[in-house]
KEKE-3310 file (N, C-alpha, C; in steps of 0.2 Angstrom, whole numbers, plus 5000, padded with zeros to 4 digits):
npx = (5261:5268:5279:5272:5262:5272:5280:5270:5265:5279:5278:5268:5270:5282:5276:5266:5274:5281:5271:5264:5270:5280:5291:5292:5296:5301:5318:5325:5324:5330:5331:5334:5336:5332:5338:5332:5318:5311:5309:5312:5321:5321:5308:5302:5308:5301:5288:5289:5291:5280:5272:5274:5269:5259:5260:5270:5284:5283:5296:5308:5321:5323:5333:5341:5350:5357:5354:5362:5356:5358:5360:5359:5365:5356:5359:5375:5378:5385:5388:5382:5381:5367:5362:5353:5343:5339:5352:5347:5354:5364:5379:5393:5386:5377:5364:5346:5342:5338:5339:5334:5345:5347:5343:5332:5325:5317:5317:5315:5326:5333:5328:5328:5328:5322:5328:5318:5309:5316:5306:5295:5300:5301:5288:5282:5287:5282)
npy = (4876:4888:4898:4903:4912:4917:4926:4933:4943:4950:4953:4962:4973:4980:4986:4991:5003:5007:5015:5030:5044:5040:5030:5017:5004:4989:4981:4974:4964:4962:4948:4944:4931:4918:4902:4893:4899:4890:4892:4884:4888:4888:4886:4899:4908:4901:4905:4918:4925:4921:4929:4941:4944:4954:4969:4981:4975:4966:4955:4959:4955:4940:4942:4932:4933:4922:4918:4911:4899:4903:4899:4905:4898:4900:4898:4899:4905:4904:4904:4895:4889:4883:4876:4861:4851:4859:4860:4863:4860:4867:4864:4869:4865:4861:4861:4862:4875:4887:4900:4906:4916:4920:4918:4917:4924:4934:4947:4959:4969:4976:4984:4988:5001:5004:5018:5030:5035:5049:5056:5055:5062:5075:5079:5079:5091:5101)
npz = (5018:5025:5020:5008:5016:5022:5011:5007:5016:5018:5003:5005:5016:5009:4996:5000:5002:4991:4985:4977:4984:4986:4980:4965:4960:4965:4966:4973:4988:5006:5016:5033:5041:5052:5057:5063:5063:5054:5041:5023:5013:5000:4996:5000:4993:4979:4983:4984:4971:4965:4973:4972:4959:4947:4956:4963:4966:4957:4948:4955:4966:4977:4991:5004:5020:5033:5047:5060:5073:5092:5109:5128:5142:5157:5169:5170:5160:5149:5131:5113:5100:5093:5082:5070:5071:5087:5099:5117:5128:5141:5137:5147:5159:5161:5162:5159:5157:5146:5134:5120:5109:5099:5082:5077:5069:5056:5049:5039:5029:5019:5004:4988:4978:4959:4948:4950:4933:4924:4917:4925:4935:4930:4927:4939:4944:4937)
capx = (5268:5268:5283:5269:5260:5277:5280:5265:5266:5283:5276:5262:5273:5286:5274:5266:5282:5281:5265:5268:5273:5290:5296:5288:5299:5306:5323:5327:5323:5334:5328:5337:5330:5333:5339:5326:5313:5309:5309:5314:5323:5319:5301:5303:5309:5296:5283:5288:5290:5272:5266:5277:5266:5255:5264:5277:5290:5286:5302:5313:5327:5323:5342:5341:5355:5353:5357:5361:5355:5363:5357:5363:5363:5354:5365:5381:5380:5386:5385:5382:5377:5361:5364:5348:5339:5342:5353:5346:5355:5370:5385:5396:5387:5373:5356:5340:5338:5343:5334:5338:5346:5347:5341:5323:5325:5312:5317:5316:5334:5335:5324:5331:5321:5324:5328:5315:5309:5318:5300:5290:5301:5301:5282:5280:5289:5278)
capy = (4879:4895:4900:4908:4918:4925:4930:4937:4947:4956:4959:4968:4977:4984:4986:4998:5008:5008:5020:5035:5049:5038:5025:5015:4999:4987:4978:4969:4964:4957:4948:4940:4924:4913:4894:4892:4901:4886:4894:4882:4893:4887:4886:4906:4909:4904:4908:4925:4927:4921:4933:4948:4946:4962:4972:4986:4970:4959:4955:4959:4947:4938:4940:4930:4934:4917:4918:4905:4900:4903:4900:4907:4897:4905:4896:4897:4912:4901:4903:4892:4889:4876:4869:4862:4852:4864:4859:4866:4864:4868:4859:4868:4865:4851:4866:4865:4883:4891:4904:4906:4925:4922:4912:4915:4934:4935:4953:4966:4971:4980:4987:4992:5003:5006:5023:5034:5039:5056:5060:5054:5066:5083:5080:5082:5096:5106)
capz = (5017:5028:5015:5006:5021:5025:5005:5002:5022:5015:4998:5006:5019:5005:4992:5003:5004:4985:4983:4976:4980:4986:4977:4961:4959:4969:4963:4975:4995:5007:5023:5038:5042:5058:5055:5069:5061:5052:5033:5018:5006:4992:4995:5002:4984:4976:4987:4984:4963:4966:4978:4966:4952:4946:4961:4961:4965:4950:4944:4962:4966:4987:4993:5010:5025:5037:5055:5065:5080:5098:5114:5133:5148:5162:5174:5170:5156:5143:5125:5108:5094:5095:5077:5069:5075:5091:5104:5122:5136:5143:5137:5150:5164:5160:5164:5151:5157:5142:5131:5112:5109:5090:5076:5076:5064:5051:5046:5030:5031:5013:5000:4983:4972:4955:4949:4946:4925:4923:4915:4928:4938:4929:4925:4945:4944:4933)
cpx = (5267:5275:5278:5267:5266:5279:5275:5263:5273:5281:5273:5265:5277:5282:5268:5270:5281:5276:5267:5264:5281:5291:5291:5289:5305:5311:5325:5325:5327:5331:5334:5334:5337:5336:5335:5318:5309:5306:5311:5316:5321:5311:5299:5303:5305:5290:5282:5288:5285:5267:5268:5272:5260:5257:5269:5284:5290:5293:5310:5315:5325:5334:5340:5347:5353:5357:5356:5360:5359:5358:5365:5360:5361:5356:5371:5384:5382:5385:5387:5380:5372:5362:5356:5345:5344:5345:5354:5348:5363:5376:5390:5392:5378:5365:5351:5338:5341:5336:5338:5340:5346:5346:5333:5319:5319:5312:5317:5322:5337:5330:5326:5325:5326:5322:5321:5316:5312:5311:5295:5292:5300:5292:5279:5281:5284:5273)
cpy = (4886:4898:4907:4913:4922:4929:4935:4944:4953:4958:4964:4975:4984:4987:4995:5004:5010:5013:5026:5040:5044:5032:5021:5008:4997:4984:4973:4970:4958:4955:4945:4937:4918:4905:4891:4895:4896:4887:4891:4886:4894:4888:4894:4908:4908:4905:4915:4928:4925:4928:4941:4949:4950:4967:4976:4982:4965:4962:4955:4952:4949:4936:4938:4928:4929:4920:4913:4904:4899:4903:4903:4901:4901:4905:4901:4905:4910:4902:4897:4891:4883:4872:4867:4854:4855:4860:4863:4866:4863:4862:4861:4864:4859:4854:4865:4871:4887:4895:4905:4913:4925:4916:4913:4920:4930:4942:4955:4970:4978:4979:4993:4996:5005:5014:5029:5038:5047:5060:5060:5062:5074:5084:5081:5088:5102:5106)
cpz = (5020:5024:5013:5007:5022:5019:5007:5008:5019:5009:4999:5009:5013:4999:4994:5004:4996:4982:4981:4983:4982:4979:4972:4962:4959:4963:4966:4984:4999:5014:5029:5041:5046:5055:5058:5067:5055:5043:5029:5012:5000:4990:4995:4994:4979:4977:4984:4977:4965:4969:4975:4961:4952:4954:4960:4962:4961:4946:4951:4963:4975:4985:5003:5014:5031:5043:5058:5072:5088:5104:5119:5140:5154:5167:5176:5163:5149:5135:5120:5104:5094:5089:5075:5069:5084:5097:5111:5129:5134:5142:5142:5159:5167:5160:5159:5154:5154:5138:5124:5112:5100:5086:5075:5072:5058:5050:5041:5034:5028:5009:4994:4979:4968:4953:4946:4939:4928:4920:4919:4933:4935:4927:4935:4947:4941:4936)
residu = (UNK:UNK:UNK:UNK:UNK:UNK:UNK:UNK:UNK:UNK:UNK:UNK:UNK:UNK:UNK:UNK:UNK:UNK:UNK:UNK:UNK:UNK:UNK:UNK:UNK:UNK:UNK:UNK:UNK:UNK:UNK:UNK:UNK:UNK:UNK:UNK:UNK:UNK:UNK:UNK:UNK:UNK:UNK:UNK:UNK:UNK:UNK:UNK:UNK:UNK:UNK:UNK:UNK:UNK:UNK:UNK:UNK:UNK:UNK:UNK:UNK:UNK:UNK:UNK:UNK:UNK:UNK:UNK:UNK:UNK:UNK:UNK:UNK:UNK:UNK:UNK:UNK:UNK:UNK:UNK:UNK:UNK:UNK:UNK:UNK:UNK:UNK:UNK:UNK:UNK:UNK:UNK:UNK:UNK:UNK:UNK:UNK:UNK:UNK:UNK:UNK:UNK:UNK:UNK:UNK:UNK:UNK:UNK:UNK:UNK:UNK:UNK:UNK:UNK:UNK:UNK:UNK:UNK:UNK:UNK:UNK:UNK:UNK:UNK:UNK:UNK)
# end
């Protein structure tokens, strides 16, 4: 289940973001994920409550923004949506010479932090 490797890759990434002197704890993280990128949601979800645990993201809500995937013929210029399993060649003009232009995202989109203690901050202060 590579769900888990890609959890436990953004816990790592955002978590390092969370170090002080910035930010303590996460709330929430949002990704952009391909239809083609081969990700089972549900398994992503709990791969990543998993990979949260003793980390500045235990407790953070996965918000996942899917994208669909689109190819271009390299013909004819065409566009479409491939659909899943992918459909790759050119319905106008009949070419397998197409390239995918979207559908294959695995991004960090957003990254909520919650508000820093009021005493955390005046104790830096001093």
């Amino acid at each position: 289940m590579h769900e888990m490797s890609i959890a436990m890759a953004v816990v790592e990434q955002v978590a390092r973001a969370a170090r002080p002197p910035e930010r303590h704890t996460v709330t929430s993280v949002r990704l952009r994920i391909g239809e083609l990128a081969g990700v089972v949601d549900e398994a992503l979800r709990f791969s990543f409550d998993l990979a949260c645990e003793g980390t500045p993201l235990a407790g953070a809500r996965l918000e996942t923004e899917p994208v669909a995937g689109r190819a271009r013929c390299a013909d004819c210029a065409a566009r479409w949506a491939t659909g899943m399993p992918p459909h790759l060649w050119c319905r106008e003009c009949g070419s397998a010479r197409c390239e995918l232009v979207a559908g294959r995202e695995l991004d960090i989109v957003d990254v909520r932090w919650a508000p820093r203690p009021a005493e955390s901050l005046a104790g830096e202060a001093g």
